[in-house]
N, C-alpha and C positions, 0 to 999 in steps of 0.2 A: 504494500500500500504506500502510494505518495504520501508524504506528508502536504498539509498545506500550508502556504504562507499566507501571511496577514498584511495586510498593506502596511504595516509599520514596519514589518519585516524583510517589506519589497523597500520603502525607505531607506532603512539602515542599509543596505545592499547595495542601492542604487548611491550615498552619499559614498559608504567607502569606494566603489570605482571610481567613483570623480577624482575621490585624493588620492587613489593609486594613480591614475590618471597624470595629475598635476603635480605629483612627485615625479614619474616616470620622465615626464619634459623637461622638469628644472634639472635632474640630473642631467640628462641628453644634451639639453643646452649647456649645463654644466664641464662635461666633457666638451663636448667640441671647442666654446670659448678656451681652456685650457691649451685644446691641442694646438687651436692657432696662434697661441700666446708662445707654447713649445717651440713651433717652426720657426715662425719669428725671429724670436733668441738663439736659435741653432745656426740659420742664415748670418743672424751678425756676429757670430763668434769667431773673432780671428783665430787664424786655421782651421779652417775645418774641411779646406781643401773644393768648395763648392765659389763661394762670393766672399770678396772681401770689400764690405761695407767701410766706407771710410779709407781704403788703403792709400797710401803717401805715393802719387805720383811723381817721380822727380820732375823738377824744373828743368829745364833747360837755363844753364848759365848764359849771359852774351860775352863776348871776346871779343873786344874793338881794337880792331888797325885803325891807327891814325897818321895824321901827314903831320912828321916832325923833322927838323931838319938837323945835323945832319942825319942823313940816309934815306930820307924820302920819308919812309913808313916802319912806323911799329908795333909791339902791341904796350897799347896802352893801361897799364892800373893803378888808376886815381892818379896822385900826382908822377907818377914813377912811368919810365920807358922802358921795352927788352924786346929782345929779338929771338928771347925764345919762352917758352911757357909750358906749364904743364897741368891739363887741368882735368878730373873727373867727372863724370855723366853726361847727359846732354851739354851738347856748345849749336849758342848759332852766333857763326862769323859774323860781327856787325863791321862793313867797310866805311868810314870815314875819312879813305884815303884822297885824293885827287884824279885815282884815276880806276877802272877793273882791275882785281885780283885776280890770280891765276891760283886758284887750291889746287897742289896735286897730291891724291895721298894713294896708297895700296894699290887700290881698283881703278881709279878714275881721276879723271883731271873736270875740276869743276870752276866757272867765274864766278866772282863774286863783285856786281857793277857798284860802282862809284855811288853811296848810299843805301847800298844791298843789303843782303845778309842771307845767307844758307847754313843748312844746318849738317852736322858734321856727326858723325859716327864714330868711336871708340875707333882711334890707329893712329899713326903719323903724319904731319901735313909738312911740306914746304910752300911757302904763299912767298910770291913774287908780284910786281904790278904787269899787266899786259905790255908788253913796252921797254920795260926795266932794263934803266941804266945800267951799265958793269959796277958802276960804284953803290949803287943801291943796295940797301939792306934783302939780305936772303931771310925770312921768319920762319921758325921750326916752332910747328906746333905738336902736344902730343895730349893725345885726347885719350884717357882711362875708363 
């Protein structure tokens, strides 16, 4: 024999799946906000070999040839003159001189016009003017 129920017993029945119900979600929601919370912090975690959020892109330094006399062209830093240098990470050649430079380094020979500037790759350069007098300065650059 069924037993029967009594509508206050259909009530209590019907209240508790509601709060099963509305528990069931706040968990579910609960989880999921969590786990998006988890990825998140995982993605910006330096190393972790996916993304690096914030990573320190090096600068590219500039390196200016200027027109000083004697010798035509140097390189210039701050108050100070040389004709040779040595610098690490990115360089872009900024020319100040009077006239195109001739980069030649490893692979390639590249100008660099009168107000220019290109950018230089880790290796050895000799910079001359297009032109260059015998007496003029030869510039050794070495880029790390």
């Amino acid at each position: 024999m069924a037993e029967e129920r009594t509508p206050q017993d259909q009530e209590l029945q019907d209240a508790q799946a509601r709060i099963s119900h509305r528990i069931s979600g706040f968990f579910l929601g609960l989880i999921g906000a969590l786990s998006l919370v988890a990825a998140v912090a995982y993605v910006a975690m330096p190393g972790n070999g996916h993304t690096r959020m914030g990573a320190a892109v090096p600068t590219a330094q500039t390196v200016t040839v200027a027109m000083r006399d004697p010798g035509c062209h140097w390189f210039q830093q701050g108050q100070s003159f040389t004709k040779s240098m040595s610098v690490t990470g990115p360089v872009n050649l900024q020319n100040s001189d009077e006239a195109a430079l001739k980069v030649a380094g490893a692979s390639r020979v590249q100008k660099d016009p009168m107000g220019g500037q290109v950018s230089l790759a880790p290796g050895s350069y000799t910079i001359t003017m297009v032109g260059q007098a015998p007496d003029d300065n030869t510039l050794h650059l070495q880029v790390g």
